[in-house]
N, CA, C and O atoms as a printed pandas DataFrame, in Angstrom:
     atom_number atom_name residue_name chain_id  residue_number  x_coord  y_coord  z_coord
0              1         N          UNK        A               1   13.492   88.681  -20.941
1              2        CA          UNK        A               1   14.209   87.462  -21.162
2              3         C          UNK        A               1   13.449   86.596  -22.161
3              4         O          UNK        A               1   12.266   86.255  -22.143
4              5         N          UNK        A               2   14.502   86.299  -23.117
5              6        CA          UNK        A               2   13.693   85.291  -23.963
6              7         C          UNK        A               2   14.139   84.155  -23.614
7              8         O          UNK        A               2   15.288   83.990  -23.205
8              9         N          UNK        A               3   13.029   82.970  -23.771
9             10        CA          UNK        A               3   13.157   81.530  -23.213
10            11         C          UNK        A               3   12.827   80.458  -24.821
11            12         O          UNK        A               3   11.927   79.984  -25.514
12            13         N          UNK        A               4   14.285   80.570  -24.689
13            14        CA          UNK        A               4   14.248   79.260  -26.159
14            15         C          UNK        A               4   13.777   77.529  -26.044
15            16         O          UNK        A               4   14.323   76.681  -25.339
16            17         N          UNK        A               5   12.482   77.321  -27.063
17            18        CA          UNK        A               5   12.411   76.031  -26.675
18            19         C          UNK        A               5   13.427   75.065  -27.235
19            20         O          UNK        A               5   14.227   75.337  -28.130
20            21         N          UNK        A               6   13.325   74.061  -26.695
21            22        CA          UNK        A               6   14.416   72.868  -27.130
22            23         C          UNK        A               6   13.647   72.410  -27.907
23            24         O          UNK        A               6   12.455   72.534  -27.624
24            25         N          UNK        A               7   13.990   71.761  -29.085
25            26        CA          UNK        A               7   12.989   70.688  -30.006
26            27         C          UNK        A               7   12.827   69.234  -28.962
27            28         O          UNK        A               7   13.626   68.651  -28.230
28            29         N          UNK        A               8   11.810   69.072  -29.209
29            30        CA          UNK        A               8   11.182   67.680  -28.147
30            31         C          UNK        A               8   12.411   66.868  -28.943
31            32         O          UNK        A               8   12.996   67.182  -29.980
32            33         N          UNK        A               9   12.641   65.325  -27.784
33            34        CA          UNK        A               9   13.500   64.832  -28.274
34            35         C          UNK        A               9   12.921   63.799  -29.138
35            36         O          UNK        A               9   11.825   63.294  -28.894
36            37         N          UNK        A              10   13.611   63.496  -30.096
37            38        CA          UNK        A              10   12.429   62.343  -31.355
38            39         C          UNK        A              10   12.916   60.639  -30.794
39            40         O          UNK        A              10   13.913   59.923  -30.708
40            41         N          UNK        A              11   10.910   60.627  -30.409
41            42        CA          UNK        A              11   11.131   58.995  -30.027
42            43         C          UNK        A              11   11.160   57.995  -31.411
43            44         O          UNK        A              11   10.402   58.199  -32.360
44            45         N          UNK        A              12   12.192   56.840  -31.375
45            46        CA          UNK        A              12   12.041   56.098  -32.509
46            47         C          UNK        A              12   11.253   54.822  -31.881
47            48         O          UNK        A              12   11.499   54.209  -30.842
48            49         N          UNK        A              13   10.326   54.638  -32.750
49            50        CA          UNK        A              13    9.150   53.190  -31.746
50            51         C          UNK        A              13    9.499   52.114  -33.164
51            52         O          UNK        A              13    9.142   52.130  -34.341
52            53         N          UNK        A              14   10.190   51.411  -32.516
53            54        CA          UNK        A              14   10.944   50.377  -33.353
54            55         C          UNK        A              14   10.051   49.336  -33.070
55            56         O          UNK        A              14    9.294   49.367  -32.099
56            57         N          UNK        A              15   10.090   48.674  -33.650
57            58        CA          UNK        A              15    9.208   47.335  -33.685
58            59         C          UNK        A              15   10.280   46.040  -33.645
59            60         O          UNK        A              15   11.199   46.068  -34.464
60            61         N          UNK        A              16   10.206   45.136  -32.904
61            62        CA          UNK        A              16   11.454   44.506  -33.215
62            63         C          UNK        A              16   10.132   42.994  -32.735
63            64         O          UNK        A              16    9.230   42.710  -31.947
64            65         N          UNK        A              17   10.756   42.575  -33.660
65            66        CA          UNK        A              17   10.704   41.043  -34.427
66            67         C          UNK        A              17   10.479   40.156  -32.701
67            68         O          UNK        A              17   11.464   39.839  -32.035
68            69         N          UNK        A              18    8.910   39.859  -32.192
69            70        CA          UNK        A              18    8.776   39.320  -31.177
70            71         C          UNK        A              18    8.863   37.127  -31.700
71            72         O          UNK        A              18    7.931   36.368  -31.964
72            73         N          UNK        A              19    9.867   36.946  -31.658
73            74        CA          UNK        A              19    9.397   35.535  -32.252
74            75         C          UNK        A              19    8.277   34.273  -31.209
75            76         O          UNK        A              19    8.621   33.980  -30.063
76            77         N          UNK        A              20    7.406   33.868  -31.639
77            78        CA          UNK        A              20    6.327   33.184  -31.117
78            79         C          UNK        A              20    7.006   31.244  -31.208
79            80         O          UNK        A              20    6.561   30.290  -31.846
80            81         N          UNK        A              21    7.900   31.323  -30.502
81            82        CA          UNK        A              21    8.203   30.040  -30.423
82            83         C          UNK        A              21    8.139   29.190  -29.408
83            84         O          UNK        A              21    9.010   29.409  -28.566
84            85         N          UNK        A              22    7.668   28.598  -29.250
85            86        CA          UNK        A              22    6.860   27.186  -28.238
86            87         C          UNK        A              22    8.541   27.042  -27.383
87            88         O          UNK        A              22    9.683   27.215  -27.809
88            89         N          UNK        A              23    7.921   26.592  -25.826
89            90        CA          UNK        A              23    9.321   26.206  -25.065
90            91         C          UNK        A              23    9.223   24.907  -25.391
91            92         O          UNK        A              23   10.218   24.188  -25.301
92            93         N          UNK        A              24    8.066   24.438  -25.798
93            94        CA          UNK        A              24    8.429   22.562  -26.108
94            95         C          UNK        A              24    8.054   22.543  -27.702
95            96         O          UNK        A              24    7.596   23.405  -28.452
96            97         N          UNK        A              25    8.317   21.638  -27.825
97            98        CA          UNK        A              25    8.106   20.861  -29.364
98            99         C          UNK        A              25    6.600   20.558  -29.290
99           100         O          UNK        A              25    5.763   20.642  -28.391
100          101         N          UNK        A              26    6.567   20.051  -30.990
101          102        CA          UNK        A              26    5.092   19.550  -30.897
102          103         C          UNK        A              26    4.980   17.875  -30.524
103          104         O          UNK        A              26    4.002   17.294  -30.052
104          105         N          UNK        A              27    6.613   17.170  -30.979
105          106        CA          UNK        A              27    6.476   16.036  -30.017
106          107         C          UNK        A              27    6.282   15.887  -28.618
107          108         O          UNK        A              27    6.039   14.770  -28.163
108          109         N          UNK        A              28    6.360   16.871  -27.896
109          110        CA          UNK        A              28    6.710   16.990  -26.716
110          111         C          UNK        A              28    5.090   17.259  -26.522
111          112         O          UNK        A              28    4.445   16.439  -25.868
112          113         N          UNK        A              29    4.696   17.957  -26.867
113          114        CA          UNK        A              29    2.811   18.180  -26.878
114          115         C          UNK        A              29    1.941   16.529  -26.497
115          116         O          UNK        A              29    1.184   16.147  -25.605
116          117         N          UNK        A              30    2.745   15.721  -28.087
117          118        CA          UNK        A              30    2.200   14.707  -27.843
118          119         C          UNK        A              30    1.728   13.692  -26.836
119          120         O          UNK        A              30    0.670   13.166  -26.489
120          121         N          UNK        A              31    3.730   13.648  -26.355
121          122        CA          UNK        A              31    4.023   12.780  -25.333
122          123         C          UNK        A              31    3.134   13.197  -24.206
123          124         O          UNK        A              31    2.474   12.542  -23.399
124          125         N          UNK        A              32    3.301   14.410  -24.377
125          126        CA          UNK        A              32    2.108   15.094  -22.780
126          127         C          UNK        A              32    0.547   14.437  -22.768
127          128         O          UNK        A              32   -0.026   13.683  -21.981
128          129         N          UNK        A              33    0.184   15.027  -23.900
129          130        CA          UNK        A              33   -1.369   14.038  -23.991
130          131         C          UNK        A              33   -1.177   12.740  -24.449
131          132         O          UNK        A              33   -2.174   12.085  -24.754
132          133         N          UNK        A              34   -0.182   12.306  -24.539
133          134        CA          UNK        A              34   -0.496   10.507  -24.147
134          135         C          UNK        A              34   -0.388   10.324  -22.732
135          136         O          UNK        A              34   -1.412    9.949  -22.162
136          137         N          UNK        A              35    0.923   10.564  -21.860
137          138        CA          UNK        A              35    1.154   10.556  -20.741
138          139         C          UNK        A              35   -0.623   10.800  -19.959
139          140         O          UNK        A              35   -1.335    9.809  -19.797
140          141         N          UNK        A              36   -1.006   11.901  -19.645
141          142        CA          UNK        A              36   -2.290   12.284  -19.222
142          143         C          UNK        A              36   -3.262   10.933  -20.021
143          144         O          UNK        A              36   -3.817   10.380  -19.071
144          145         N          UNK        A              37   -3.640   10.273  -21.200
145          146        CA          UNK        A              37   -4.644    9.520  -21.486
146          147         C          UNK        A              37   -4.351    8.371  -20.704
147          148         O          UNK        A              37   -5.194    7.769  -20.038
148          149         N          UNK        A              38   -2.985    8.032  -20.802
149          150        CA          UNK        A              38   -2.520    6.989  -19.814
150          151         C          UNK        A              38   -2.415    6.652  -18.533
151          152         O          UNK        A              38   -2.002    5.576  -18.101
152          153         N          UNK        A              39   -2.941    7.947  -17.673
153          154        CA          UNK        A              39   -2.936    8.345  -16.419
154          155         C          UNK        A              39   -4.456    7.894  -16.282
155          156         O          UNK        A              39   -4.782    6.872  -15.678
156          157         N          UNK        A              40   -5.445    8.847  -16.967
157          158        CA          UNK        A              40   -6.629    8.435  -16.918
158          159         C          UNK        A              40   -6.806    7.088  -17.309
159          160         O          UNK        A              40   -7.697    6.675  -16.567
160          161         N          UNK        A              41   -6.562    6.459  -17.826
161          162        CA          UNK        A              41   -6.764    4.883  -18.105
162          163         C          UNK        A              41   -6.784    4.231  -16.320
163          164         O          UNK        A              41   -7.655    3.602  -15.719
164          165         N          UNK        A              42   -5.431    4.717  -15.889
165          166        CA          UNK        A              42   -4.868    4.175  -14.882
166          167         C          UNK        A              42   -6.087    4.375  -13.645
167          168         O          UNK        A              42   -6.381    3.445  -12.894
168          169         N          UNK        A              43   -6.463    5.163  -13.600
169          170        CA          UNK        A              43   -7.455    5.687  -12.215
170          171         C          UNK        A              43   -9.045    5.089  -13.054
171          172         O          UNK        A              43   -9.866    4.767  -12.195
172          173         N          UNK        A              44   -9.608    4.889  -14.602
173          174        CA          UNK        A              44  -10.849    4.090  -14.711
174          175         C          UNK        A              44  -10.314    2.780  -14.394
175          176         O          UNK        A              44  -11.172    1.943  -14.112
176          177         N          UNK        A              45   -9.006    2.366  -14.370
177          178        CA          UNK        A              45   -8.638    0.645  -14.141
178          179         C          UNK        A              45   -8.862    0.499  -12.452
179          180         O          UNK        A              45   -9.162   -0.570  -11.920
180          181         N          UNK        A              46   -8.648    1.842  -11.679
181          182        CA          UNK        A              46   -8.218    1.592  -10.580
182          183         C          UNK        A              46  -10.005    2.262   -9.970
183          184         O          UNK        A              46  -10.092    2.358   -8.746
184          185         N          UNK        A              47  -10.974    2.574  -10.594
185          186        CA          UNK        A              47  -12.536    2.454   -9.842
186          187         C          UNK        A              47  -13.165    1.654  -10.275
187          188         O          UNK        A              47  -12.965    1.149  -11.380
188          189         N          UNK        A              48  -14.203    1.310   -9.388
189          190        CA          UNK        A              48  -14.813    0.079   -8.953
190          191         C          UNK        A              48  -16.310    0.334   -9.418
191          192         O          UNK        A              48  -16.814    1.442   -9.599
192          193         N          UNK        A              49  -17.046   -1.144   -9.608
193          194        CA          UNK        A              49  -18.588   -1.093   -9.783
194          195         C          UNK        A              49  -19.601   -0.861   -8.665
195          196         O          UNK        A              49  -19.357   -1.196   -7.506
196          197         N          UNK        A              50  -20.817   -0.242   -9.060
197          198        CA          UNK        A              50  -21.165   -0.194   -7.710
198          199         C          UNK        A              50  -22.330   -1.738   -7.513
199          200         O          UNK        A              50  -23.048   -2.421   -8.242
200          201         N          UNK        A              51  -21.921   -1.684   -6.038
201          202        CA          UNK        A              51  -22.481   -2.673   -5.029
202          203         C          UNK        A              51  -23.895   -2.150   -5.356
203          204         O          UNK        A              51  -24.350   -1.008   -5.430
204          205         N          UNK        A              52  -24.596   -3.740   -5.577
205          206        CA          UNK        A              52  -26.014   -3.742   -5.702
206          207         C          UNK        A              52  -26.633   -3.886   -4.022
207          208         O          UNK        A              52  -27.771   -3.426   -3.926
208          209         N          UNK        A              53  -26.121   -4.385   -2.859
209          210        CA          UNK        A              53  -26.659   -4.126   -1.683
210          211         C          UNK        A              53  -25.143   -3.438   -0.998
211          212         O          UNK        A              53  -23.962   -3.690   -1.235
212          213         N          UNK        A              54  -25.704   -2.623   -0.206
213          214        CA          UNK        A              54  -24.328   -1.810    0.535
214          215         C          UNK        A              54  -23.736   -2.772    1.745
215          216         O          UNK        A              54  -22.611   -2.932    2.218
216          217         N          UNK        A              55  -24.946   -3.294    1.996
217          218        CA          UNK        A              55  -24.827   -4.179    3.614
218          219         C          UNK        A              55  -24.042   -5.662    3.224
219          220         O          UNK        A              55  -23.896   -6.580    4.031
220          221         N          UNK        A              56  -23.602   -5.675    1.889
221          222        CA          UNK        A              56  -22.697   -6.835    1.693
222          223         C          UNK        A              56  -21.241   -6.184    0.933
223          224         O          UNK        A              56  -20.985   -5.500   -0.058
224          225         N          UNK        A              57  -20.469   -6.863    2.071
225          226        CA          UNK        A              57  -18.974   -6.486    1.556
226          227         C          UNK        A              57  -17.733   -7.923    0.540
227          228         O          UNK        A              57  -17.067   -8.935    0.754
228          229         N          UNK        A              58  -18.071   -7.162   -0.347
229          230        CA          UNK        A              58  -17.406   -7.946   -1.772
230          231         C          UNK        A              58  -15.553   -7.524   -1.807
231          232         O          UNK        A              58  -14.919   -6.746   -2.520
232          233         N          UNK        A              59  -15.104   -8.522   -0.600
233          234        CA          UNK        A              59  -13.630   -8.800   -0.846
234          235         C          UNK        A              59  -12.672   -8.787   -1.909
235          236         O          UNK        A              59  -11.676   -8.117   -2.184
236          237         N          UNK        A              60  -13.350   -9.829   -2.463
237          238        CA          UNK        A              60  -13.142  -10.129   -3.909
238          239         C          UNK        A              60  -13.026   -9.268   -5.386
239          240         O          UNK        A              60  -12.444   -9.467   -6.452
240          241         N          UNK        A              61  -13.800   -8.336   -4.908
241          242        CA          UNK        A              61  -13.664   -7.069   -6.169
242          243         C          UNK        A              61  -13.549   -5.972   -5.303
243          244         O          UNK        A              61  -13.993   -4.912   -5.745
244          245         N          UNK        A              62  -13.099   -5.966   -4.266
245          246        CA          UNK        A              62  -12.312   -4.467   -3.950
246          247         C          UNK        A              62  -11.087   -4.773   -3.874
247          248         O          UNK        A              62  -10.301   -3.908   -4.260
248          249         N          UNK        A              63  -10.612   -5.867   -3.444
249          250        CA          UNK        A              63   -8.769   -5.798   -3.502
250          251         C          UNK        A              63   -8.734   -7.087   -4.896
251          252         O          UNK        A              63   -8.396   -8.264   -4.776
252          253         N          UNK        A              64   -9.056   -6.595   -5.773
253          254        CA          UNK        A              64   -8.680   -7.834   -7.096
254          255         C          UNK        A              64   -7.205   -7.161   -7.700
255          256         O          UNK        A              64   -6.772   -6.027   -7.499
256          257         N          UNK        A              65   -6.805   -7.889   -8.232
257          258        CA          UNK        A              65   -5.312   -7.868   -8.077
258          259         C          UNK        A              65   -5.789   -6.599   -9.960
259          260         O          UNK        A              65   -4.805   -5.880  -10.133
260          261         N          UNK        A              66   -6.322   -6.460  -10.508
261          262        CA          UNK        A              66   -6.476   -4.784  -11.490
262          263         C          UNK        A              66   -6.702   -3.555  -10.471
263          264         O          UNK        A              66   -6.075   -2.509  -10.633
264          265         N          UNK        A              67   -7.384   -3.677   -9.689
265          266        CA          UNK        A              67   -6.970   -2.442   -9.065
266          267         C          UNK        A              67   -6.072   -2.227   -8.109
267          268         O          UNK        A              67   -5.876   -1.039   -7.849
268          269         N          UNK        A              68   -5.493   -2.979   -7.535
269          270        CA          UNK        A              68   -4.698   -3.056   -6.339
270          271         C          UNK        A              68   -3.318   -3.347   -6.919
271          272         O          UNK        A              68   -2.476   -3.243   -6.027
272          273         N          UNK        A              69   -2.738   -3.704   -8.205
273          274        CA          UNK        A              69   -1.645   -3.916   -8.675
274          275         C          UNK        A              69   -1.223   -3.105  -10.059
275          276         O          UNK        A              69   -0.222   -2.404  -10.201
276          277         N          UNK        A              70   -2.269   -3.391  -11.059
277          278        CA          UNK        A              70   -1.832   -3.559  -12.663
278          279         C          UNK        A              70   -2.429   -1.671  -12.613
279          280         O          UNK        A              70   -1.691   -0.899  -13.227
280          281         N          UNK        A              71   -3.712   -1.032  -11.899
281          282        CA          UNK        A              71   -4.007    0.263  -12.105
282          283         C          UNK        A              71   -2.790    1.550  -11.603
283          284         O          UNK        A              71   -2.500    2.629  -12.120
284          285         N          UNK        A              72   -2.206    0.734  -10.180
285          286        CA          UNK        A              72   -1.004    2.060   -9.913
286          287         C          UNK        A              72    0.344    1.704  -10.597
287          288         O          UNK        A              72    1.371    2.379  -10.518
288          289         N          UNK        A              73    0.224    0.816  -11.119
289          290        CA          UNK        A              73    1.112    0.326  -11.915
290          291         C          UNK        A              73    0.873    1.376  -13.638
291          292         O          UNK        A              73    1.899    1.921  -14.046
292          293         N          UNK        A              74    0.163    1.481  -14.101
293          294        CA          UNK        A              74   -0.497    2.761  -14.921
294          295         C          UNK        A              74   -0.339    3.609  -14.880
295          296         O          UNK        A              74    0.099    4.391  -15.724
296          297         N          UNK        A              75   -0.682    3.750  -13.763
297          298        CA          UNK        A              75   -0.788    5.406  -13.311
298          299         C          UNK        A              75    0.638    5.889  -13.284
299          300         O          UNK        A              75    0.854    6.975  -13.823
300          301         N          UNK        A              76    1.516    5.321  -12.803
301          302        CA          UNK        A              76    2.903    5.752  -12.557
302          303         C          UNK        A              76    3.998    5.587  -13.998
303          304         O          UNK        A              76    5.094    6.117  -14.183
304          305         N          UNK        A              77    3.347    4.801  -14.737
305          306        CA          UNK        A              77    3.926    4.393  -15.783
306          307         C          UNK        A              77    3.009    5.709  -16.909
307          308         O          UNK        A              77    3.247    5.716  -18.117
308          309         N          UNK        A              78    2.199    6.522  -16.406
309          310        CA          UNK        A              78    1.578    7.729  -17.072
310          311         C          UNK        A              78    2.096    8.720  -16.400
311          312         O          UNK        A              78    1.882    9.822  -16.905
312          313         N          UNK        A              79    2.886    8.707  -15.146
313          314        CA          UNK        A              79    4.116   10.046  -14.929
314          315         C          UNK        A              79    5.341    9.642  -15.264
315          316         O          UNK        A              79    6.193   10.377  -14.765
316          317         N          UNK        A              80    5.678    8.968  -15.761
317          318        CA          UNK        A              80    7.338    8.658  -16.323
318          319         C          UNK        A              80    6.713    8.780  -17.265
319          320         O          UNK        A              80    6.268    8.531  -16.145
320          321         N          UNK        A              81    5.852    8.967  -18.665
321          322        CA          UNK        A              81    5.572    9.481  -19.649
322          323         C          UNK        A              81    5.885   10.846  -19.304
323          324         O          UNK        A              81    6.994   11.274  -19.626
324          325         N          UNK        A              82    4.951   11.699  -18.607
325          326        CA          UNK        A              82    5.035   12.991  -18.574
326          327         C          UNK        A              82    6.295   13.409  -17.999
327          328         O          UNK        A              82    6.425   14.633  -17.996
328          329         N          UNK        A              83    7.448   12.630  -17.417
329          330        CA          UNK        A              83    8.403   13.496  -16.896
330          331         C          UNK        A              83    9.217   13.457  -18.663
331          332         O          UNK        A              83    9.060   14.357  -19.489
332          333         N          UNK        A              84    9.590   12.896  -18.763
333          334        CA          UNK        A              84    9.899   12.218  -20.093
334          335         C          UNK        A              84    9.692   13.072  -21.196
335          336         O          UNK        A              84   10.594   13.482  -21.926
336          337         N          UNK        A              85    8.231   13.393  -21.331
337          338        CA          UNK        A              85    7.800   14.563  -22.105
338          339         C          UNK        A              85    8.737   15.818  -22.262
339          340         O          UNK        A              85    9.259   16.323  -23.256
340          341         N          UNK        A              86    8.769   16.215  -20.617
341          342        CA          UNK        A              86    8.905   17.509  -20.419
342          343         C          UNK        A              86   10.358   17.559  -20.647
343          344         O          UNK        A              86   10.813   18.680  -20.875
344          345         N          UNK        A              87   11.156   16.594  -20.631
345          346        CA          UNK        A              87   12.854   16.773  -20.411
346          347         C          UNK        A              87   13.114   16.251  -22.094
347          348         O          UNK        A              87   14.028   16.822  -22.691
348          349         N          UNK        A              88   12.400   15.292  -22.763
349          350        CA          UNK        A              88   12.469   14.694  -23.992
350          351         C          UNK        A              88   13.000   16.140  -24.834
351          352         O          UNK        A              88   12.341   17.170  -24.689
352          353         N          UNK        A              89   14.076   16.129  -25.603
353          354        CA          UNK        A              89   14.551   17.557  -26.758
354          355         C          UNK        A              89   13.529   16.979  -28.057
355          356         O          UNK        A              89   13.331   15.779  -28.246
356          357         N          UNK        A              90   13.293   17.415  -28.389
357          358        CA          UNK        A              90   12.190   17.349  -29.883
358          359         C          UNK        A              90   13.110   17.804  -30.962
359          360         O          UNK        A              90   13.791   18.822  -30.843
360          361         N          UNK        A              91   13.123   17.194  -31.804
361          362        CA          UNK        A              91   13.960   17.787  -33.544
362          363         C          UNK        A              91   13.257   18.525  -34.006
363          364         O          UNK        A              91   12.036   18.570  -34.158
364          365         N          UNK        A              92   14.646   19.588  -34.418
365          366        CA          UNK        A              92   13.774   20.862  -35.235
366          367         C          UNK        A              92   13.744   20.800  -36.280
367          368         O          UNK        A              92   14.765   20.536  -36.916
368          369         N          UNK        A              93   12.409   21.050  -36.947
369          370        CA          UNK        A              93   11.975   20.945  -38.241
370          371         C          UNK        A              93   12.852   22.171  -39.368
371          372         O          UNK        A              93   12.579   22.210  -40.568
C-alpha cells in the first residue's frame, strides 16, 4: 500500500494593523493630574503642626475652621475633577 502525503496546509501570518490608541484623551490625562494635585493640596490643608508639648491640648488649631471646613471642601472638589476627567469626551485632533 502506498500512503500519499497531503501537502501541509499553508499558514498565512498576516499582520494586521494593531492601532495604539489611548481610551482617554490627552485632555483627559490632564484633568486627571490636576484633579489628584488638587486632592493633595486638600489633605496638606487638612494636616496639622506638630505640638511642641504633647501634655497641652491646642483647641484652637485642631478644629480651625482650614481644616475642619475649607480642606474637605478640596478634597471633594479634587473628586468632581477626577469624575469629570474620566466622563469629560476630549476633541480629536
Amino acid at each position: 500500500m502506498e500512503v500519499k502525503k497531503q501537502p501541509a496546509a499553508e499558514t498565512k501570518t498576516t499582520t494586521t494593523a494593531v492601532s495604539k490608541k489611548m481610551v482617554l484623551g490627552r485632555e483627559n490625562y490632564y484633568l486627571i493630574l490636576f484633579g489628584v494635585v488638587v486632592i493633595v493640596i486638600g489633605f496638606i490643608l487638612m494636616s496639622g503642626g506638630k505640638y511642641t508639648d504633647p501634655a497641652v491640648f491646642n483647641a484652637d488649631e485642631l478644629y480651625s475652621t482650614r481644616r475642619t471646613v475649607i480642606a474637605p471642601i478640596v478634597v471633594i472638589l479634587g473628586f468632581v475633577i477626577e469624575i469629570y476627567a474620566l466622563f469629560h469626551k476630549s476633541k480629536k485632533a
